[in-house]
C-alpha positions as CSV (number, residue, x, y, z in Angstrom):
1,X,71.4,33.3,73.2
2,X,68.5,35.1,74.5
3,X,64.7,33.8,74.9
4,X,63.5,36.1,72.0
5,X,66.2,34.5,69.7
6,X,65.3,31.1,70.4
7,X,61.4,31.6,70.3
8,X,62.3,33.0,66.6
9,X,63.9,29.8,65.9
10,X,61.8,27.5,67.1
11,X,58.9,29.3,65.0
12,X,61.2,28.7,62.3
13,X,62.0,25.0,62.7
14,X,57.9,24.7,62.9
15,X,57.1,26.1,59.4
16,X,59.7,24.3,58.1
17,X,58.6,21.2,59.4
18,X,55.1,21.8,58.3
19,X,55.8,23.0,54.8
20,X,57.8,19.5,53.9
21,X,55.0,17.5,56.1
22,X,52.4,19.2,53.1
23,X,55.0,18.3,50.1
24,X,55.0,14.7,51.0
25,X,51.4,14.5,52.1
26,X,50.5,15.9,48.5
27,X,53.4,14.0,46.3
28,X,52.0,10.8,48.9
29,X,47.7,11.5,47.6
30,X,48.6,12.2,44.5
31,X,50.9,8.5,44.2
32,X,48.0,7.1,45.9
33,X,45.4,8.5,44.3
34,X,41.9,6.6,44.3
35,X,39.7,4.9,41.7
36,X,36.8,6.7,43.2
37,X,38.1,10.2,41.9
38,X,39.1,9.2,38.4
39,X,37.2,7.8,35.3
40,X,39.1,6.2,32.5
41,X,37.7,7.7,28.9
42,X,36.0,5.1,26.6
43,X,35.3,5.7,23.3
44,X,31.9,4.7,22.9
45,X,28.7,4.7,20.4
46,X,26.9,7.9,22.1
47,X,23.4,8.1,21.3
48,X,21.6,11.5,20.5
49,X,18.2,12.0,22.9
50,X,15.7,14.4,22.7
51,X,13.9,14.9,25.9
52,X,10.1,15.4,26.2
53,X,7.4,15.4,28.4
54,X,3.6,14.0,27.6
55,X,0.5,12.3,28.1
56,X,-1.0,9.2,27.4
57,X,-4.3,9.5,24.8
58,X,-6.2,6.9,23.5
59,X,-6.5,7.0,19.6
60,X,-10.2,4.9,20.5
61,X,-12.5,5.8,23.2
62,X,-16.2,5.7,24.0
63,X,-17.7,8.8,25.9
64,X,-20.5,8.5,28.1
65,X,-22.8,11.0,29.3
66,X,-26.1,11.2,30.7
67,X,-29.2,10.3,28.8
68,X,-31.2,12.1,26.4
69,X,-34.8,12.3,28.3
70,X,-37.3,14.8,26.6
71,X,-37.0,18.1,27.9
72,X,-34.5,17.3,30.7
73,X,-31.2,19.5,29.9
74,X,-29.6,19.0,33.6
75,X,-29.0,15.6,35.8
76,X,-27.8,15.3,39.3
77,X,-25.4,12.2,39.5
78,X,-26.4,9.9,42.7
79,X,-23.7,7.2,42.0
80,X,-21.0,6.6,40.0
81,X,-18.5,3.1,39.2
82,X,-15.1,3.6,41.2
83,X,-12.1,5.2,38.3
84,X,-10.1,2.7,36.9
85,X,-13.1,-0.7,37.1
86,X,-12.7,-3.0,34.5
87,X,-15.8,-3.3,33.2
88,X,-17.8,-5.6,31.0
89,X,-21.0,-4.7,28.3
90,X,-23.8,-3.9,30.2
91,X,-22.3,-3.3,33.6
92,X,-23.2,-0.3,36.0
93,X,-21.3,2.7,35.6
94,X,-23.5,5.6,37.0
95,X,-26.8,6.4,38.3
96,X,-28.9,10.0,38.2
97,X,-31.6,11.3,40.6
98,X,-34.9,10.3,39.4
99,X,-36.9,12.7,41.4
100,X,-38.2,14.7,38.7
101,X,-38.7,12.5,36.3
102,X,-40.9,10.7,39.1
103,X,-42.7,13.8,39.8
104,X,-43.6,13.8,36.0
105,X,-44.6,10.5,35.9
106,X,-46.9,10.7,38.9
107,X,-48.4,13.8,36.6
108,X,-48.7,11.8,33.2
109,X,-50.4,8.8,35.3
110,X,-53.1,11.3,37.2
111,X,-53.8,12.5,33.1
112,X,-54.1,9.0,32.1
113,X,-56.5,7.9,34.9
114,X,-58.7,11.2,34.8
115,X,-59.0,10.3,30.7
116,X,-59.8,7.1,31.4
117,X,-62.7,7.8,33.9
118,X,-63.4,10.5,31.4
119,X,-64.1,8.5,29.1
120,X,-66.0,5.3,30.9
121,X,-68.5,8.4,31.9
122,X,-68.9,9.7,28.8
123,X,-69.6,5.8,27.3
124,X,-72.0,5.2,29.9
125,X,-73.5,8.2,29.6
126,X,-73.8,7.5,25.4
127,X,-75.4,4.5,26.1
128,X,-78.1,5.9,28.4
129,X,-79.2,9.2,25.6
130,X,-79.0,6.6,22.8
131,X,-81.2,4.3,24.7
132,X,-83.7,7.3,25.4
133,X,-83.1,8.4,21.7
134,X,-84.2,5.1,20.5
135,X,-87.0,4.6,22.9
136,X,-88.2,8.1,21.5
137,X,-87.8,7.2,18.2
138,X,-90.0,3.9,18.1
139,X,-92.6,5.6,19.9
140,X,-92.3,7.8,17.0
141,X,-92.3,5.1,14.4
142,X,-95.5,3.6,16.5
143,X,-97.6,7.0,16.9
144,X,-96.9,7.2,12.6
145,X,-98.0,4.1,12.0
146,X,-101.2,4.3,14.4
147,X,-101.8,7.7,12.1
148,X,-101.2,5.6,8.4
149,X,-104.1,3.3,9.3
150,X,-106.1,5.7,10.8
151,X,-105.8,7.9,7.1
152,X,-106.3,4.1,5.3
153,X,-109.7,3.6,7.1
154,X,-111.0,7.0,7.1
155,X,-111.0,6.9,3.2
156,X,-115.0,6.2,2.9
157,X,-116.1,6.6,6.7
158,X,-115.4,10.6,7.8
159,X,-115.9,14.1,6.0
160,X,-113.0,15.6,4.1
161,X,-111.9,17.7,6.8
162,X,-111.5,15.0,9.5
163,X,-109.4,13.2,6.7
164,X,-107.2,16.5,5.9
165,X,-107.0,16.7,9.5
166,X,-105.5,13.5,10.0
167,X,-103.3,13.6,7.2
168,X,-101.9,16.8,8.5
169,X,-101.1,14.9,11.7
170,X,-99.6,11.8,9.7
171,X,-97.2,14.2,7.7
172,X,-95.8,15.8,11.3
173,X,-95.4,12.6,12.8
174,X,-93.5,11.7,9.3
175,X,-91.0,14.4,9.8
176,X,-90.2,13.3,13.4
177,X,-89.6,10.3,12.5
178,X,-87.2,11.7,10.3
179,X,-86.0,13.9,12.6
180,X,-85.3,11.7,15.5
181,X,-83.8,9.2,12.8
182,X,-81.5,12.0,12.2
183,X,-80.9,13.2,15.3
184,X,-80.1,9.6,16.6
185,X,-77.7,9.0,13.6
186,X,-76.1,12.4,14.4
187,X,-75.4,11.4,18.6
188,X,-74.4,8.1,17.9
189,X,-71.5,9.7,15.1
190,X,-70.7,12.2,17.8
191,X,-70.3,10.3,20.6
192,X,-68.1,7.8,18.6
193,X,-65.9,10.6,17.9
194,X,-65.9,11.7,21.2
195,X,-65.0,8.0,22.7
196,X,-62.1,8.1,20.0
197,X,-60.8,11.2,21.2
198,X,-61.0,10.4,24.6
199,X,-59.4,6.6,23.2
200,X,-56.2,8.8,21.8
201,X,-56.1,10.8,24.5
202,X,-55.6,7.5,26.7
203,X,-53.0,6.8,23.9
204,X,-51.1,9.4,24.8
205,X,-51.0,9.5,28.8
206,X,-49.9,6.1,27.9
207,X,-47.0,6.7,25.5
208,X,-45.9,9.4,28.0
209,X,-46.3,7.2,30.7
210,X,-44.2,4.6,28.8
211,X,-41.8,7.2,27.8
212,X,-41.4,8.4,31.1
213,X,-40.8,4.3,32.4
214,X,-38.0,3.9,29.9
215,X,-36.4,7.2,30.5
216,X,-36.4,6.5,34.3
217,X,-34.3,2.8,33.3
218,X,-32.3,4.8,31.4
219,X,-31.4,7.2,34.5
220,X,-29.2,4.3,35.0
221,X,-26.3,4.2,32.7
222,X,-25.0,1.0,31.7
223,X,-21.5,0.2,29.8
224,X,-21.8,0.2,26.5
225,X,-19.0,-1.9,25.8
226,X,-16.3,-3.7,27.6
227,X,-13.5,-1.6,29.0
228,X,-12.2,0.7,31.9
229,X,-13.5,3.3,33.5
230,X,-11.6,7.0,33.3
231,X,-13.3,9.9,34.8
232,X,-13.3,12.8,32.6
233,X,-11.5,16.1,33.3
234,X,-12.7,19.8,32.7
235,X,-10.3,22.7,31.7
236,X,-9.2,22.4,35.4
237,X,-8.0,19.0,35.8
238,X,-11.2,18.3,37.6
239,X,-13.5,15.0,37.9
240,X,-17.5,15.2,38.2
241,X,-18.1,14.2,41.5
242,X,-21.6,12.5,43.5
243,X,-24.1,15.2,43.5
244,X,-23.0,17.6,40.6
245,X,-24.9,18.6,37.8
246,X,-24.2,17.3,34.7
247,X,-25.5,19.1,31.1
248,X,-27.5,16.9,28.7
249,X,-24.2,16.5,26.2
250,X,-21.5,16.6,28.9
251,X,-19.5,13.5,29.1
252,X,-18.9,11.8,32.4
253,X,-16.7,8.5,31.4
254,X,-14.4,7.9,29.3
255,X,-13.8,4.4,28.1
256,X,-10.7,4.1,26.1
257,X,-9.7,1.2,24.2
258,X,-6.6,0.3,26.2
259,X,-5.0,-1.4,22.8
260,X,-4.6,1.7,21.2
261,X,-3.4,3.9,23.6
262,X,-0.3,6.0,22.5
263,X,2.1,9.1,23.9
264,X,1.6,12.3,22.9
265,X,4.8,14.6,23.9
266,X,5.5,18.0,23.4
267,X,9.1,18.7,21.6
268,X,11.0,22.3,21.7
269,X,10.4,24.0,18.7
270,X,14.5,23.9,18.5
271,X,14.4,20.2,18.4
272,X,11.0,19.3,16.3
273,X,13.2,19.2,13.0
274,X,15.3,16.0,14.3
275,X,12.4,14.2,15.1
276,X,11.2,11.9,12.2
277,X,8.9,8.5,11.9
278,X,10.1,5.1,13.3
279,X,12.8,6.8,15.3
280,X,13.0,4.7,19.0
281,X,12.2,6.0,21.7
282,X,12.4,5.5,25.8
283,X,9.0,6.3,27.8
284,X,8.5,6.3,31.4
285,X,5.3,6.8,32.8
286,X,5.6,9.1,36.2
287,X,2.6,6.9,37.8
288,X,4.8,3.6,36.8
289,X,8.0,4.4,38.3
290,X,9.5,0.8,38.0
291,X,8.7,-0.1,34.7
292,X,9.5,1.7,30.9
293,X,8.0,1.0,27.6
294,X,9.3,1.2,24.4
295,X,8.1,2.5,21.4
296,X,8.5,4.5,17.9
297,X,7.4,7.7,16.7
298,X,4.1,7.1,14.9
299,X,3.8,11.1,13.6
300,X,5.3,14.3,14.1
301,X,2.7,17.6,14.2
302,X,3.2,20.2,11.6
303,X,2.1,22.7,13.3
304,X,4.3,24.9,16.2
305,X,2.1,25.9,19.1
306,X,2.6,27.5,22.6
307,X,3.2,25.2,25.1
308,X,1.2,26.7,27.9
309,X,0.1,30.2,29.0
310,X,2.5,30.1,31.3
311,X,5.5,28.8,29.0
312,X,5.8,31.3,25.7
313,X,7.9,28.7,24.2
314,X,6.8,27.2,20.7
315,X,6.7,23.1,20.8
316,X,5.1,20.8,18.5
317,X,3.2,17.7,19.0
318,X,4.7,14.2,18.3
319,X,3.2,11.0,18.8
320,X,4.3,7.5,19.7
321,X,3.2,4.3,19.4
322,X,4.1,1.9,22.8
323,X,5.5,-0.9,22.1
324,X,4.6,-3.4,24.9
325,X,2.6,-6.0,25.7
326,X,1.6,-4.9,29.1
327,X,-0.6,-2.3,28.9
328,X,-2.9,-2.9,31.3
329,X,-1.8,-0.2,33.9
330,X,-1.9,2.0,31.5
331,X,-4.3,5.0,31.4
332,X,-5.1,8.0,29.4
333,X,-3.8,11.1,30.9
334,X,-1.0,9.5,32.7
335,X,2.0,11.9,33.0
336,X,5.1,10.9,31.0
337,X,8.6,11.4,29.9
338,X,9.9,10.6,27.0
339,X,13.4,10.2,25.3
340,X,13.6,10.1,22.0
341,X,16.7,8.7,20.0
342,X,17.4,10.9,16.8
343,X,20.8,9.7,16.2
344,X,23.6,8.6,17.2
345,X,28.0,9.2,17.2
346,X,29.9,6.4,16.7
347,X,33.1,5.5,18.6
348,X,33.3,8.8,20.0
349,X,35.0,10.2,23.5
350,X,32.6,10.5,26.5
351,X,32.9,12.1,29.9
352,X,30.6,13.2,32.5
353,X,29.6,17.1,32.7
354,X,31.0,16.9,36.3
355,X,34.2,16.2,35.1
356,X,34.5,19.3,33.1
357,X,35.5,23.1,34.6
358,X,34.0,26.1,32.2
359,X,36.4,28.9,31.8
360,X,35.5,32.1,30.0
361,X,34.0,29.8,27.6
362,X,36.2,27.4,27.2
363,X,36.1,24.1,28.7
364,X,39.0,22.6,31.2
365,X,39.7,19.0,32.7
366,X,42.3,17.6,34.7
367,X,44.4,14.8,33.5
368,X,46.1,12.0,35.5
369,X,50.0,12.2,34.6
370,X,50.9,8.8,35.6
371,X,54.7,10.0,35.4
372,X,54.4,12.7,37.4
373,X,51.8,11.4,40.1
374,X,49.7,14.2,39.5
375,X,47.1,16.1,37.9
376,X,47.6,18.8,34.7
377,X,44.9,20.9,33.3
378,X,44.4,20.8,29.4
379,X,41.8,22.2,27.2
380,X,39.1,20.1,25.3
381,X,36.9,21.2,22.7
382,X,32.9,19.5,23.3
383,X,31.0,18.6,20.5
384,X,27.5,17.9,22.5
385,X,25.8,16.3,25.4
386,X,22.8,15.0,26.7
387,X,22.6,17.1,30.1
388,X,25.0,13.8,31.6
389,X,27.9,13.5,29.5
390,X,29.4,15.2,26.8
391,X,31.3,13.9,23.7
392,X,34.6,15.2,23.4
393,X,35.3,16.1,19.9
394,X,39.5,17.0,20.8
395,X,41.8,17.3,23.2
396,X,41.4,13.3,24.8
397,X,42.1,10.3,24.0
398,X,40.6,7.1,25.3
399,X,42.1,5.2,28.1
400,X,43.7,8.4,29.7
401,X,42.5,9.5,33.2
402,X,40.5,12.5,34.3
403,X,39.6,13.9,37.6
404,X,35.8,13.0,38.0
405,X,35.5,16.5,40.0
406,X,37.8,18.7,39.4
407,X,40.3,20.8,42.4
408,X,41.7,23.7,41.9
């Protein structure tokens, strides 16, 4: 026999051997096939879960913003209590420059004292023309009455012109008296008048100043009542910080009453009309990653909505009431996700998605054929799933064997 003949077969003898080394490598796996690669089908009570995403609200809450001082409409915010303080009534929470308010002040106390020094002038002043007017006046009174007796004892003594004479005198010094009386009675109304004005005046530097006092404690916030302390967010997601402006009506705290806090989610318009009251639900808070709550669906929205502008689709609002008590770590805003139970099939088939092969639509798994130590495919019709497993409406039964992952 030549070499060429015998190389031929001794390739042969080589496929052979490796062709029946295959068969009872693959008849020996699939006798020996592990527990790791199959799952038995139960036939379980599947639950029905709508997914959601949310936030936490609170349905009480106190806002706090800066104080309402006269014409002030801005406030630059010096300090501020560190987020998430417990906090009792009457404690600090944040603190506003006072710089011109202090400037003001300084103004309003300068008005007061100038007033005031005003008006001590102008009193002392009174007091020295009504002195002089008085004085004048009872010099007056004096000079009349020297001229009365001079007219009595002139009667029978002097010629009838030295008496016309004097009474001509008599009758002027008459009308100043009068006059000075007058004009005495007239200073001493108007300087009263003045002092008052100048007395209201002082008044009202004073109120100012007293204003001004009180509005500068009030640059100071304190709590209002007991709670926590949440910074408040603009449109984009943003806290004030230490040495922003703040508008006259813009809040700056938020302290919610952590009691009443609740989950506000956001359901897919295409599965708002399964959600109802005092269905259960599952919440997990993305901040709390150890720890779930529980809870019931308090309301559903009436009202379809877009989600975002950046997601067109429609979703409605449902809330929940959290069941727990430990609510301590929880805070309005807090990113959650929630699943929500809206029914539930009763002794029903269930397998893993994994476990099933999509053909053309139709849905494949492989079946452990204990007699044969192998695998067949068959056909099984789904009724739903949950994004995990599916329930299998036909084509299994429980206790057989399928391939977790299918091979082709």
């Amino acid at each position: 026999m030549t070499f060429r003949k015998w190389l031929v077969l001794a390739v042969v003898v080589l496929v052979v051997a490796a062709g029946a080394y295959w068969i009872l490598h693959s008849k020996s796996a699939s006798a020996n096939i592990s527990d790791k690669d199959v799952i038995t089908v139960q036939r379980v009570d599947f639950p029905l879960i709508v997914n959601a995403t949310g936030t936490l609200e609170a349905l009480r809450s106190v806002d706090v913003s800066p104080p309402q001082v006269g014409r002030e409409r801005q406030f630059k915010l010096t300090r501020i209590a560190e987020e998430g303080a417990q906090v009792t009534e009457g404690d600090f929470l944040m603190e506003f420059d006072t710089s011109n308010i202090s400037e003001r002040l300084r103004e309003e106390v300068a008005n007061f004292q100038r007033v005031q020094e005003n008006r001590q002038k102008q009193r002392s002043d009174r007091d020295i023309q009504l002195k002089n007017q008085r004085l004048t006046l009872e010099q007056a009174k004096t000079e009349l009455e020297k001229l009365e007796i001079k007219m009595a004892s002139q009667v029978d003594l002097v010629s009838g012109i030295e008496i016309e004479k004097t009474r001509i005198q008599r009758d002027a010094a008459r009308r100043k008296v009068e006059f000075l009386e007058q004009e005495l009675e007239y200073k001493e109304k108007s300087s009263q008048l003045n002092l008052q004005i100048l007395r209201s005046n002082e008044t009202h530097y004073r109120k100012r100043i007293d204003d001004l006092m009180d509005s500068m404690d009030s640059y100071t916030v304190r709590a209002p009542v007991a709670g926590v302390v949440i910074y408040k967010r603009d449109w984009n997601n943003e806290a004030v910080e230490v040495g922003d402006n703040v508008f006259m009506m813009n809040a700056v705290i938020e302290m919610p009453d952590l009691a009443s806090i609740r989950a506000r989610v956001q359901v897919d318009e295409v599965d708002s009309g399964k959600i109802g009251p005092e269905q259960e639900a599952s919440i997990s808070i993305d901040a709390l990653r150890s720890q779930t709550f529980s809870g019931k669906v308090a309301s559903v929205g009436t009202i379809l909505k877009q989600a975002s502008f950046d997601r067109p689709q429609k979703v409605c609002d449902v809330y929940v009431k959290i069941e727990s008590e430990n609510m301590k770590q929880l805070r309005p805003g807090m990113s959650l996700k929630a699943q929500i139970m809206v029914g539930r099939y009763s002794d029903v088939a269930v397998i893993p998605l994994s476990s099933i092969q999509e053909r053309n639509g139709r849905s494949f798994v492989q079946v452990w054929k204990p007699e044969k130590k192998s695998f067949e495919w068959r056909e099984v019709s789904l009724r739903t799933n949950d994004g995990i497993n599916a329930v299998v409406e036909s084509g299994l039964d429980g206790e057989e064997k399928i391939r977790i992952k299918p091979r082709v």
